[in-house]
Backbone bond lengths (Angstrom), bond angles and torsions (degrees), N, CA, C in turn:
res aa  C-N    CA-C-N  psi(-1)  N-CA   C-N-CA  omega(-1)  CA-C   N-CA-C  phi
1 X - - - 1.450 - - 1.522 109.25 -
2 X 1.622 119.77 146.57 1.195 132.58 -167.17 1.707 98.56 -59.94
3 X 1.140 101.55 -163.75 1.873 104.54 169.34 1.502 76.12 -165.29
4 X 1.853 93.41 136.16 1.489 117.41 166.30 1.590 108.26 -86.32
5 X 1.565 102.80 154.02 1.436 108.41 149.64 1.660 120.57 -152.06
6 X 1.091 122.74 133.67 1.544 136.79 -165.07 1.576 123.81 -106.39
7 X 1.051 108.47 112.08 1.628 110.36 -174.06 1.317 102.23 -107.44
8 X 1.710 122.20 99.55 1.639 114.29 165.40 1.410 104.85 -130.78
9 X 1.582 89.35 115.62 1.078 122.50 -177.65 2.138 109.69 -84.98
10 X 1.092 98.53 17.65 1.786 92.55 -178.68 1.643 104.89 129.88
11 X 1.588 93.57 -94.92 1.537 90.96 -174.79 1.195 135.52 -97.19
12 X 1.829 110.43 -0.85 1.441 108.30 173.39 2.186 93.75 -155.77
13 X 1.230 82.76 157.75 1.130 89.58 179.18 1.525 124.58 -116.45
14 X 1.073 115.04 152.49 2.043 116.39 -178.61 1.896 93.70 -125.55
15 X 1.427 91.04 109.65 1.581 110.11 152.43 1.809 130.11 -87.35
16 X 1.324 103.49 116.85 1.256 106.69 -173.80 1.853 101.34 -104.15
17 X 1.422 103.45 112.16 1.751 89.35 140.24 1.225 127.94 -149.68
18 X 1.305 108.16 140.30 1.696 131.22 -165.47 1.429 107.91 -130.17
19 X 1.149 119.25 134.08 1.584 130.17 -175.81 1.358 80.79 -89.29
20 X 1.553 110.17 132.12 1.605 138.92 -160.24 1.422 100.71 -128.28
21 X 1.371 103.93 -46.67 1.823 130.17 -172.31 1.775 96.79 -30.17
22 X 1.866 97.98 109.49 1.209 92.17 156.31 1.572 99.79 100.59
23 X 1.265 135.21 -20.57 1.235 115.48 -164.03 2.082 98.06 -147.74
24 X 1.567 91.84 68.38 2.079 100.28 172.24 1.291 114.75 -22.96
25 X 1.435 141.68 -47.54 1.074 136.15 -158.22 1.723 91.74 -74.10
26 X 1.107 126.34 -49.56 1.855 124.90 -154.96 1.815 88.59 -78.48
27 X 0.981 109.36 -31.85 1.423 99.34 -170.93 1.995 108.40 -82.32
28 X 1.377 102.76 -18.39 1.138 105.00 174.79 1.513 135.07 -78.80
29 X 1.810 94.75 -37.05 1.058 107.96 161.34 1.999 119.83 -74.79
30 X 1.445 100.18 -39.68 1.427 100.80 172.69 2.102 110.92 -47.46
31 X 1.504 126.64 -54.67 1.117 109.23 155.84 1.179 148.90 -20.22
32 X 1.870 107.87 -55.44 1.340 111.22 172.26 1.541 133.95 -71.95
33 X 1.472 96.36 -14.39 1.282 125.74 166.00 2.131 118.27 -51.99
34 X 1.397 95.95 -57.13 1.259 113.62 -177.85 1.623 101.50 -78.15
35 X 1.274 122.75 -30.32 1.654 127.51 -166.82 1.866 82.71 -77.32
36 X 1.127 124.74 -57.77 1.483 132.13 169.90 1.461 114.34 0.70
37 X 1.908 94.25 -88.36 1.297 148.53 -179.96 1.392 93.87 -42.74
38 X 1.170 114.34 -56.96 1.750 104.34 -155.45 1.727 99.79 -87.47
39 X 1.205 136.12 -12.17 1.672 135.96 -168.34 1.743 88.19 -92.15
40 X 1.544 111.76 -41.33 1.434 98.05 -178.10 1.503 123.52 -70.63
41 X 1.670 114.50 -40.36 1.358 108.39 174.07 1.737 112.11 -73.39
42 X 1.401 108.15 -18.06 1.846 91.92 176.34 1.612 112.66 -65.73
43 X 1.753 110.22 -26.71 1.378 116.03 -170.62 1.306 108.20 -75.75
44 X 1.070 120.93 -26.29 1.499 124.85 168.85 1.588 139.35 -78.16
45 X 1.739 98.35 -4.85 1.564 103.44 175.75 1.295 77.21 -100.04
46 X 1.416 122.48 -44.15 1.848 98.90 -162.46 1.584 118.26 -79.84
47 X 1.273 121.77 11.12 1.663 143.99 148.89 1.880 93.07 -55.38
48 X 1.337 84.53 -77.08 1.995 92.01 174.22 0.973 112.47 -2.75
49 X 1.533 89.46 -83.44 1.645 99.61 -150.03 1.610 119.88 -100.17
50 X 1.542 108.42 18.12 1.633 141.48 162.35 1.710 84.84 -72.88
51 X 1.443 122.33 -81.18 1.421 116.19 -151.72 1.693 104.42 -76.96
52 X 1.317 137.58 1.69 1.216 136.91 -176.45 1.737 103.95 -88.72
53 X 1.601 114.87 -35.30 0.915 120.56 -154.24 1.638 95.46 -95.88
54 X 1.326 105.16 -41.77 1.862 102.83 179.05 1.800 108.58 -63.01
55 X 1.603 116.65 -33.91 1.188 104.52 162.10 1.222 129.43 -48.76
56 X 0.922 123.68 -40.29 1.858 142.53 164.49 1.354 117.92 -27.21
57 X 1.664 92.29 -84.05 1.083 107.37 167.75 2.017 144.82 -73.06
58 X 1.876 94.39 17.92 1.059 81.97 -174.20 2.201 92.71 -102.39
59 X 0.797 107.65 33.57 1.773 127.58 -172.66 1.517 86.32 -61.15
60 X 1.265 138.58 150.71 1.123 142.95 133.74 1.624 124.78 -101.05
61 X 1.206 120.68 102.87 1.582 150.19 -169.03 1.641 94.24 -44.91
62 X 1.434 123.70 123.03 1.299 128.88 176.89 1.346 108.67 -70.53
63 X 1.646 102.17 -40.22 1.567 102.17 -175.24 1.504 123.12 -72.11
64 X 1.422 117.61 1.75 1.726 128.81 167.20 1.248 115.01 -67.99
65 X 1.248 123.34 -34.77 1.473 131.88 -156.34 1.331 115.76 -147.87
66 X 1.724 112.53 135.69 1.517 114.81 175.32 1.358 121.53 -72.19
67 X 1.174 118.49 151.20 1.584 133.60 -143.46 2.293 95.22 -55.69
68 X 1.293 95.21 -37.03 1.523 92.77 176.72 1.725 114.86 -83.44
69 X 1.434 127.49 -26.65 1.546 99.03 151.32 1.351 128.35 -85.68
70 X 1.320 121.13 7.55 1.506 137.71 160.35 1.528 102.43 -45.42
71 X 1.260 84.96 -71.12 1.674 106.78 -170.34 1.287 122.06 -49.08
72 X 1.539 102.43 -33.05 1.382 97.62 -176.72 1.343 120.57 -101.09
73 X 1.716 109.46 -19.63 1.557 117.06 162.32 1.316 141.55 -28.82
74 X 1.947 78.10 -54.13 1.920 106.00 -162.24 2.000 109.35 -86.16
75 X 1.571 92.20 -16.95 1.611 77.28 163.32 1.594 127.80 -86.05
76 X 1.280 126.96 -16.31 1.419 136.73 156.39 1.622 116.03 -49.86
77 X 1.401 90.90 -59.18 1.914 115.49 -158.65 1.173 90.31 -55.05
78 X 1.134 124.66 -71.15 1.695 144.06 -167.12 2.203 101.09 -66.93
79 X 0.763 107.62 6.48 1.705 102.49 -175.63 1.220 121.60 -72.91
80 X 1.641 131.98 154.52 1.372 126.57 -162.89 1.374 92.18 -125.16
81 X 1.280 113.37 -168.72 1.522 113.06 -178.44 1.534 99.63 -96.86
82 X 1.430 109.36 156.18 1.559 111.10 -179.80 1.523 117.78 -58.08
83 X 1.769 116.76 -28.91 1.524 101.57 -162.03 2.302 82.55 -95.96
84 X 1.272 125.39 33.25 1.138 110.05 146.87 1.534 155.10 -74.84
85 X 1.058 122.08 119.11 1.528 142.74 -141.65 1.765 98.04 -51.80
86 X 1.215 106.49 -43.77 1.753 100.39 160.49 1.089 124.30 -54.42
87 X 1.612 122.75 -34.63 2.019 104.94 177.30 0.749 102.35 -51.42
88 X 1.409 142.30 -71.93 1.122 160.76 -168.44 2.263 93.15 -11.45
89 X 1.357 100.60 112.08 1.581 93.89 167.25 1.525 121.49 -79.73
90 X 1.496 112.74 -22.42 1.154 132.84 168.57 1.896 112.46 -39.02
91 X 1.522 97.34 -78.82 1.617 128.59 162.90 1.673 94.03 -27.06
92 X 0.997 103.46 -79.54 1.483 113.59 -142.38 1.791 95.99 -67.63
93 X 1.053 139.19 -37.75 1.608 157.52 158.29 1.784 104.28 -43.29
94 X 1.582 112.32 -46.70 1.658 98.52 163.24 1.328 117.13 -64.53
95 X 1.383 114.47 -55.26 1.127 112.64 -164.18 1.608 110.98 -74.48
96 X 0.713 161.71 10.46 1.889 175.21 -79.09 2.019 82.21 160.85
97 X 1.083 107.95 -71.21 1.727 113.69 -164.83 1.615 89.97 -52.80
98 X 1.521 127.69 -58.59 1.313 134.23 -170.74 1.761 105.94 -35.01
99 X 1.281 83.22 -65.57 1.727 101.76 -163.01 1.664 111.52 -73.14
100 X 1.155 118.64 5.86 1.711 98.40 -170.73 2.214 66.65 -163.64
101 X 1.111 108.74 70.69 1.111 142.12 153.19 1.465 121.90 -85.70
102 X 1.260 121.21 -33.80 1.431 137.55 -174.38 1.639 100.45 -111.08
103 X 1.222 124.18 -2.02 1.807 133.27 -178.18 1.416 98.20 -139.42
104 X 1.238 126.59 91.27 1.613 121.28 -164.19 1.697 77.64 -86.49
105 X 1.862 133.14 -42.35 1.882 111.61 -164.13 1.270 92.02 -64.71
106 X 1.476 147.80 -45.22 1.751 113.86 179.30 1.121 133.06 -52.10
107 X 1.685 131.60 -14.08 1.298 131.47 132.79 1.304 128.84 -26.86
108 X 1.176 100.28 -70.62 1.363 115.98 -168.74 1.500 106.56 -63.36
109 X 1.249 125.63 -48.67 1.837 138.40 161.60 1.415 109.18 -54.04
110 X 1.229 130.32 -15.36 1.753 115.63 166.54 1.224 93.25 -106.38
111 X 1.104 136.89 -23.27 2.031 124.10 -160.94 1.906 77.43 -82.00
112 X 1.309 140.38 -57.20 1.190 147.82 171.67 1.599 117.60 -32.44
113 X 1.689 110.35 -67.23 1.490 113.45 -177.16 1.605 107.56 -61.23
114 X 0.938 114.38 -59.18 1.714 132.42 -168.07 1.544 120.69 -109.40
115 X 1.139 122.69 17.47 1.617 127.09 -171.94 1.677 110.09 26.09
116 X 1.382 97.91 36.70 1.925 118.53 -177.66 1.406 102.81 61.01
117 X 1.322 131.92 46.06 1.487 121.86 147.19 1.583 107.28 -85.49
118 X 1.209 103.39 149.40 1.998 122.70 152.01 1.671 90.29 -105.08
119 X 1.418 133.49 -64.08 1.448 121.77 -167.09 1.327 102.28 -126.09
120 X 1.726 109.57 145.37 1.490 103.11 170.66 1.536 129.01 -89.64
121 X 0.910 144.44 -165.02 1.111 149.10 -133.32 1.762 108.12 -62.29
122 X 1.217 111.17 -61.85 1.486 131.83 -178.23 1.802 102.72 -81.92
123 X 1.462 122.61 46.09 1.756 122.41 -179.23 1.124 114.87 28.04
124 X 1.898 125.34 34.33 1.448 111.55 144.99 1.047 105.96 -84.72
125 X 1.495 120.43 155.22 1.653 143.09 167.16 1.357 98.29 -54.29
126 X 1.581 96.45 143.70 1.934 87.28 178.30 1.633 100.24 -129.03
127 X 1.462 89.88 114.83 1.852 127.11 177.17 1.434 103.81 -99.55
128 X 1.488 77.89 137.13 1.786 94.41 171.01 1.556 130.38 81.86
129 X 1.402 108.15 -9.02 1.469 127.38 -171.73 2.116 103.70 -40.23
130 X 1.317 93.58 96.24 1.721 105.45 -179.31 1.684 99.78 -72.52
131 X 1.312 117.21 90.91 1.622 139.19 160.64 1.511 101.36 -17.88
132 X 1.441 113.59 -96.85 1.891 107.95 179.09 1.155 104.80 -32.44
133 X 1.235 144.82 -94.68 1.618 159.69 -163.01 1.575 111.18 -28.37
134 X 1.799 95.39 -58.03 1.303 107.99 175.35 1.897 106.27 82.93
135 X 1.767 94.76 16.80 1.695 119.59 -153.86 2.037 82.99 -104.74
136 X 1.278 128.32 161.77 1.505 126.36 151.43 1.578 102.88 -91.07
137 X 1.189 114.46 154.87 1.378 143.54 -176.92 0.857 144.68 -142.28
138 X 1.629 121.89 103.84 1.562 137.61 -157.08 1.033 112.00 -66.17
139 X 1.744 134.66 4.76 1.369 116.63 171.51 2.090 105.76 -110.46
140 X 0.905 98.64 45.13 1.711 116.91 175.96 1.182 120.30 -141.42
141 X 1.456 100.49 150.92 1.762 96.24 158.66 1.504 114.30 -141.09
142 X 1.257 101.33 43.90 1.677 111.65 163.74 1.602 114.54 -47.75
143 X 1.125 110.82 129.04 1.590 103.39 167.08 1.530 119.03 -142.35
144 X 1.643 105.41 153.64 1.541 126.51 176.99 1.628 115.12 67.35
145 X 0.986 111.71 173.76 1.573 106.54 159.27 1.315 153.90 -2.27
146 X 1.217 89.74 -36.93 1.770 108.18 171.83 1.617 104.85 -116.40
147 X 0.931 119.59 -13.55 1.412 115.67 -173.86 1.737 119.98 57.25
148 X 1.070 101.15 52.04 1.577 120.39 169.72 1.783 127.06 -76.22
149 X 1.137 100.74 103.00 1.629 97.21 173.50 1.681 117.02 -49.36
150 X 1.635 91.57 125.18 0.959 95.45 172.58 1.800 124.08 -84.76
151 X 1.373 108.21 -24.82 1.281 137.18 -178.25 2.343 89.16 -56.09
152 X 1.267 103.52 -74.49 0.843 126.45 -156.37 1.657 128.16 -72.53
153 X 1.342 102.70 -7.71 1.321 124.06 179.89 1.513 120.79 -126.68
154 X 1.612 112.63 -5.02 1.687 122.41 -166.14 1.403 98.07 -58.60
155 X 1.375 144.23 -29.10 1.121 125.25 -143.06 1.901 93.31 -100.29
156 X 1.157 118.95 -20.57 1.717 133.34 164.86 1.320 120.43 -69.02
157 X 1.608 126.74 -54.06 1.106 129.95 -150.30 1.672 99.31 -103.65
158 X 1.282 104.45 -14.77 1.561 87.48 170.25 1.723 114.59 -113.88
159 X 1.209 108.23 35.09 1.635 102.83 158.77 1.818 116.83 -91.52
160 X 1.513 103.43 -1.79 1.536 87.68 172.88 1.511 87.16 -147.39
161 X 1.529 124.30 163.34 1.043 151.28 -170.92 1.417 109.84 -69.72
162 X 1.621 114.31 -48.35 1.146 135.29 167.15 1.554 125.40 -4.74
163 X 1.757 74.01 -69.65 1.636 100.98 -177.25 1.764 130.53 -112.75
164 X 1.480 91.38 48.08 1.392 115.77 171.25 1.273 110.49 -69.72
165 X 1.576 114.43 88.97 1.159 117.78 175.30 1.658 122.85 -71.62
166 X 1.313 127.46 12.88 1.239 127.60 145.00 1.587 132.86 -71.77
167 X 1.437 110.70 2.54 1.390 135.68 -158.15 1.311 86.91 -123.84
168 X 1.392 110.93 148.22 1.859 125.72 154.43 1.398 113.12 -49.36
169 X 1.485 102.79 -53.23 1.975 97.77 -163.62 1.631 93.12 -86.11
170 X 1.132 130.18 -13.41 1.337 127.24 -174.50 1.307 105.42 -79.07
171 X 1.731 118.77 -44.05 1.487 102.25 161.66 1.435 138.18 -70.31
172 X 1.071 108.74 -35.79 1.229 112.56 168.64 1.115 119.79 -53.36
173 X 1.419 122.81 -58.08 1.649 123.83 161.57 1.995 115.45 -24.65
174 X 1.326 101.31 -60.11 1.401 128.10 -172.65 1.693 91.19 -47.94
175 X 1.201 110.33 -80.66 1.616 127.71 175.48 1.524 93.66 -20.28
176 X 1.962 118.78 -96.77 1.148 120.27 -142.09 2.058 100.15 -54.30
177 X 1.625 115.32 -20.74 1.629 108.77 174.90 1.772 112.79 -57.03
178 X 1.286 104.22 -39.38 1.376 107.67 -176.61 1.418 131.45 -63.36
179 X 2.173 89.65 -39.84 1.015 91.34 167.29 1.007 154.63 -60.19
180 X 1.606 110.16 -49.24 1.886 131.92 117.55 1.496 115.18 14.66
181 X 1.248 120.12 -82.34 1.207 130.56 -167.69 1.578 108.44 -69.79
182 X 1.662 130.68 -56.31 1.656 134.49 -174.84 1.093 100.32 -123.86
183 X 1.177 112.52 37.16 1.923 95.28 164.32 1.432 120.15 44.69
184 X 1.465 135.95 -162.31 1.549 115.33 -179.42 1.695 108.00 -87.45
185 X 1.225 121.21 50.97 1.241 116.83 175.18 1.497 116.71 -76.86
186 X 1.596 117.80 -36.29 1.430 126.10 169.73 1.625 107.46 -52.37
187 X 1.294 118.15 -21.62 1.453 112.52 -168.26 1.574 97.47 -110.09
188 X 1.078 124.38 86.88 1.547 126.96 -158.70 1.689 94.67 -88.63
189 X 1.453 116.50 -43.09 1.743 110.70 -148.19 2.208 96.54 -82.05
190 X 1.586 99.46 -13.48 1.519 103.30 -170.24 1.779 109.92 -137.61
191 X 1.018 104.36 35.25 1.627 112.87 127.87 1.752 97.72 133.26
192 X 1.803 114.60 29.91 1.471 130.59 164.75 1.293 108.60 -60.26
């Protein structure tokens, strides 16, 4: 008779069976096989939950800092590399049209707040973007695309990943929730 062996590592499991009976070397090597199997899938949930948890923690706390080193923190902290496909205003202007396809005024309220940036030119995050002026402004902490307070919304937008409004799809996500909830009232200076 065969002999089982089971590697569950959490969320899925790999069943091995091989008739071993009788022959040490297959069964020996079959072991190292499973000893293998199981060091690689443990290394890979704790990859997981290494990058789940540094996302977490890379949050910058509103209540540390006044609204003007806020401002000026979170566009560094939060920065992408320059040849990223979000500077691009182009990029970021399809995908904005894509997503609020079914909300053509949130178009019109990010081409308005942010002339469709998430980051400007050199992959800082772009905070504070003063609408009239068209100037940034150290007494805000609006950010990306939609121009979402960060000050003012941290305790919402960071219970799910989703809606990481330091992210493109995270704002946008963030946006179409708001929108949902007050209509364009959050967007007061471009058509709230």
């Amino acid at each position: 008779m065969g002999r089982g062996r089971t590697v569950d590592p959490g969320r899925g499991s790999l069943i091995i069976q091989i008739s071993t009976e009788g022959n040490g070397e297959m069964e020996s090597r079959l072991s190292q096989l499973v000893t293998t199997l199981t060091v690689i899938s443990l290394l890979g949930l704790a990859t997981q939950s290494a990058v789940a948890s540094e996302s977490q923690s890379r949050r910058l706390s509103p209540r540390d800092y006044s609204i003007h080193e806020l401002s000026q923190k979170l566009e560094t902290y939060y920065a992408v590399s320059p040849d990223h496909p979000e500077v691009d205003p182009k990029y970021v202007e399809r995908r904005v049209r894509e997503y609020f396809a079914d909300i053509p005024v949130m178009i019109g309220i990010c081409g308005c707040e942010s002339t469709f940036q998430q980051y400007r030119e050199d992959g800082t995050l772009l905070v504070s973007r003063h609408v009239k002026e068209g100037t940034n402004r150290r007494d805000s902490t609006a950010l990306g695309v939609c121009q979402i307070t960060y000050k003012n919304h941290y305790g919402n937008w960071t219970k799910s990943p989703e809606t990481d409004i330091t992210t493109l799809e995270g704002n946008l996500a963030y946006a179409r929730w708001l929108y949902e909830e007050n209509g364009t009232s959050d967007w007061s200076q471009c058509g709230g």
